[in-house]
ZAMAR-130962 format. One record per residue (C-alpha): residue number from 1; x, y, z. Coordinates in steps of 0.001 Angstrom, whole numbers, plus 500000, padded with zeros to 6 digits. Layout:
<rs>
+-----+--------+--------+--------+
| pos |      u |      v |      w |
+-----+--------+--------+--------+
| NUM |      X |      Y |      Z |
...
+-----+--------+--------+--------+
</rs>
This chain:
<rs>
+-----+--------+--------+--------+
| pos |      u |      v |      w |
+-----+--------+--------+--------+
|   1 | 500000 | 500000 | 500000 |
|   2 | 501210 | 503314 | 498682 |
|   3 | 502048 | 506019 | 502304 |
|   4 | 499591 | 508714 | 502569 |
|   5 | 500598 | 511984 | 501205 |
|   6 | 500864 | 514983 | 503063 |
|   7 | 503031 | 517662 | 501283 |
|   8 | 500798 | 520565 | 500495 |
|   9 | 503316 | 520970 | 497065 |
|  10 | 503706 | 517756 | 495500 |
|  11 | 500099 | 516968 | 495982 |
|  12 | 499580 | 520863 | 494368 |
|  13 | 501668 | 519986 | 491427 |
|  14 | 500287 | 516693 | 490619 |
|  15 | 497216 | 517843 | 490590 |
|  16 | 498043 | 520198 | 488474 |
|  17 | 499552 | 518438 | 485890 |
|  18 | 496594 | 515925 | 485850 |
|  19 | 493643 | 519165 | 485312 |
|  20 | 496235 | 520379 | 482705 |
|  21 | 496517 | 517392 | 480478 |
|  22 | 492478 | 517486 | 480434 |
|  23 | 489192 | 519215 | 481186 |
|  24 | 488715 | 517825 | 485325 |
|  25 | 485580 | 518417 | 487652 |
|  26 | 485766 | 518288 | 491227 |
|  27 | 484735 | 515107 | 491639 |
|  28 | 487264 | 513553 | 489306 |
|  29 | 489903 | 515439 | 491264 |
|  30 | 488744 | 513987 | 494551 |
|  31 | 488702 | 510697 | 493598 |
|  32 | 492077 | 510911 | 492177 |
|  33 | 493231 | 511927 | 495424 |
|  34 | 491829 | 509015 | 497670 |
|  35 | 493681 | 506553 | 494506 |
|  36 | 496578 | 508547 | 495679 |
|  37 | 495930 | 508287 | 499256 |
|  38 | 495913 | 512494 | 500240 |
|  39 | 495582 | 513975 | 503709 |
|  40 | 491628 | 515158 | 503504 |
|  41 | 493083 | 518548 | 505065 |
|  42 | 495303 | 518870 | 502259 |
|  43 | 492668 | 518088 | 499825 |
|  44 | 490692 | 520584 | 500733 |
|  45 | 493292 | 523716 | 500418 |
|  46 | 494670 | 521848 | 497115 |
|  47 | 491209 | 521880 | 495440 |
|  48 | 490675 | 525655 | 496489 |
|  49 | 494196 | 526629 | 494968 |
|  50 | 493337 | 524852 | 491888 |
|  51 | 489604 | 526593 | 491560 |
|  52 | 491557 | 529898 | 491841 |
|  53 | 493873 | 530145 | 489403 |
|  54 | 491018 | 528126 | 487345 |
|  55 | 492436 | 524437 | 486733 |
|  56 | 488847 | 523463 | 487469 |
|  57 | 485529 | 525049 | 486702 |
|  58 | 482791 | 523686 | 487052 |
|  59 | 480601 | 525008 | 483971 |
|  60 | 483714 | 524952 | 481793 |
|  61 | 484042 | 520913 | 482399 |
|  62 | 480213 | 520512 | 481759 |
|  63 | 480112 | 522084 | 478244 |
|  64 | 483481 | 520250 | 477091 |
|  65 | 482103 | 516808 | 478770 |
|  66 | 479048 | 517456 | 477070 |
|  67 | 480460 | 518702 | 473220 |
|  68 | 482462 | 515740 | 473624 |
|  69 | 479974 | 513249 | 474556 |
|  70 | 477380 | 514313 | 471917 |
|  71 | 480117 | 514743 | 469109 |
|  72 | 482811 | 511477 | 469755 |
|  73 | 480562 | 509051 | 471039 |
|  74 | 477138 | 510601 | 469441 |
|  75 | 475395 | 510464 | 473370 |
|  76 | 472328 | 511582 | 473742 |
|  77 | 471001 | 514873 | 476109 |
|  78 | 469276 | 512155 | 479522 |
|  79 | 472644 | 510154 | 478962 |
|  80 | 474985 | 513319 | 479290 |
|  81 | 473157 | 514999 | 481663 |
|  82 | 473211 | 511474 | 484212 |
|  83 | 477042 | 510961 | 483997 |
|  84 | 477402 | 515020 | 484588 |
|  85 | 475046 | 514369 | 487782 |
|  86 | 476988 | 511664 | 488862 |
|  87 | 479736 | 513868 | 488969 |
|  88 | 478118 | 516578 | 491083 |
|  89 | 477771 | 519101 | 488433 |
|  90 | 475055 | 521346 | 489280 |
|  91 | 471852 | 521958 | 487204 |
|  92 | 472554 | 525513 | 486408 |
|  93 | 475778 | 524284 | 484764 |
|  94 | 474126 | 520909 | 483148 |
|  95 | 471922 | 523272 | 481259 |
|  96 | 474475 | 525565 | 480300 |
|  97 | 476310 | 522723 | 478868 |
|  98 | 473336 | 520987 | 477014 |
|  99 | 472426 | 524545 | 475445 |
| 100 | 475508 | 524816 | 473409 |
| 101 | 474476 | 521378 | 471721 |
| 102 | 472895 | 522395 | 468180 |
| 103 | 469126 | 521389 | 467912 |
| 104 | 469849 | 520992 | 464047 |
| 105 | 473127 | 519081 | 464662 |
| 106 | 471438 | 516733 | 467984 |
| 107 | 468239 | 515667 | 465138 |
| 108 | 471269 | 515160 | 462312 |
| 109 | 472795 | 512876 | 464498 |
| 110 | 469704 | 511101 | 465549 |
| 111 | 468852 | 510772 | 461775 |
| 112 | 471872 | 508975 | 461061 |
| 113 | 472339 | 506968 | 464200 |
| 114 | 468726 | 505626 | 462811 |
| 115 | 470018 | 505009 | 459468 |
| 116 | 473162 | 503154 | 460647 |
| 117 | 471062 | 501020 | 462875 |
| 118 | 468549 | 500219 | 459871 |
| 119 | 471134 | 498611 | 457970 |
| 120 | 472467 | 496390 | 461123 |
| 121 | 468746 | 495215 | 462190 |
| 122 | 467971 | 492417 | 460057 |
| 123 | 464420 | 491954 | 461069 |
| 124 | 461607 | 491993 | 458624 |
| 125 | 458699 | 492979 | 460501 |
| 126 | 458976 | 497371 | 460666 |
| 127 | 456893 | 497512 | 463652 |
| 128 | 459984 | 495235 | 465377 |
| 129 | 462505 | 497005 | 463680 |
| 130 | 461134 | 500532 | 464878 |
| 131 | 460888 | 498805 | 468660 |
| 132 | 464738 | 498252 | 467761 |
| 133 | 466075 | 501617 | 467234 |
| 134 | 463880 | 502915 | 469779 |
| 135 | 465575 | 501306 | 472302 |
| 136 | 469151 | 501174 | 470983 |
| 137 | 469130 | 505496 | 470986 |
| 138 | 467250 | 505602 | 474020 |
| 139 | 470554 | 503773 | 475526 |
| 140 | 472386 | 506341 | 473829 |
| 141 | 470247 | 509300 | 475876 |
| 142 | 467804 | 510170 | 473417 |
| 143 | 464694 | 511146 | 474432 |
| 144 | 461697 | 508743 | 473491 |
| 145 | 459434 | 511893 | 471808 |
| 146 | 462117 | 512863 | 469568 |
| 147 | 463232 | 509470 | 468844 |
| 148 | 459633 | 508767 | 467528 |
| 149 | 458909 | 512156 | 465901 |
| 150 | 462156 | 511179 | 464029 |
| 151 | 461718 | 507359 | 463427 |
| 152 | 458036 | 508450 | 462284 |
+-----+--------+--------+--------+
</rs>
């Protein structure tokens, strides 16, 4: 088992060099630190250094998280805005961050998630096949109205 650290400094600069190579929340950062066993006093101070000269921030993380989400892995608005809850990002910043996703770009990508699904489901019945898609983009954090204003 790794010792416990307690230098205000090292724990600083690691930190820092983890927010800098990507986009961090607060909740990322503190789980980091119990993996790397820090004081909770330390923690504390660390995290508070780090919000002020703006390594982490909050709304910043949500809107990158969610531009990522939506554009790399093509997730949908419920799925993006339950992994930004489970990291403690608060509403005001969740909405924020799912406002800067394109209505026209979010039904574009719906359209061709459908398309590319189409071609996969090899059932013949269309009622079946419809069921299909349905519940392949709501895993993806679609929304079931716009999923079947789109598949209609």
């Amino acid at each position: 088992m790794r010792p416990q650290l307690f230098d205000f400094d090292i724990v600083l600069s690691k930190a820092q060099k983890y927010c800098a190579y990507q986009e961090r929340c607060q909740w990322e950062l503190e789980k980091k630190f119990r993996d790397w066993r820090v004081d909770e006093e330390i923690q504390d101070e660390v995290i508070a250094t780090l919000i002020e000269q703006n390594f982490i921030k909050e709304e910043r993380f949500a809107i990158q998280f969610a531009s990522g989400r939506f554009r790399m892995k093509q997730w949908g608005k419920l799925k993006i805005k339950i992994e930004l809850k489970k990291r403690q990002i608060s509403s005001y910043s969740i909405n924020k961050a799912l406002e800067t996703i394109e209505e026209e770009e979010y039904r574009l990508t719906l359209q061709k998630l459908i398309l590319k699904k189409e071609k996969e489901i090899l059932v013949k019945n269309d009622f079946e096949k419809k069921q299909k898609i349905a519940q392949y983009l709501y895993s993806k954090g679609y929304e079931s109205e716009l999923i079947w204003e789109v598949l209609s």
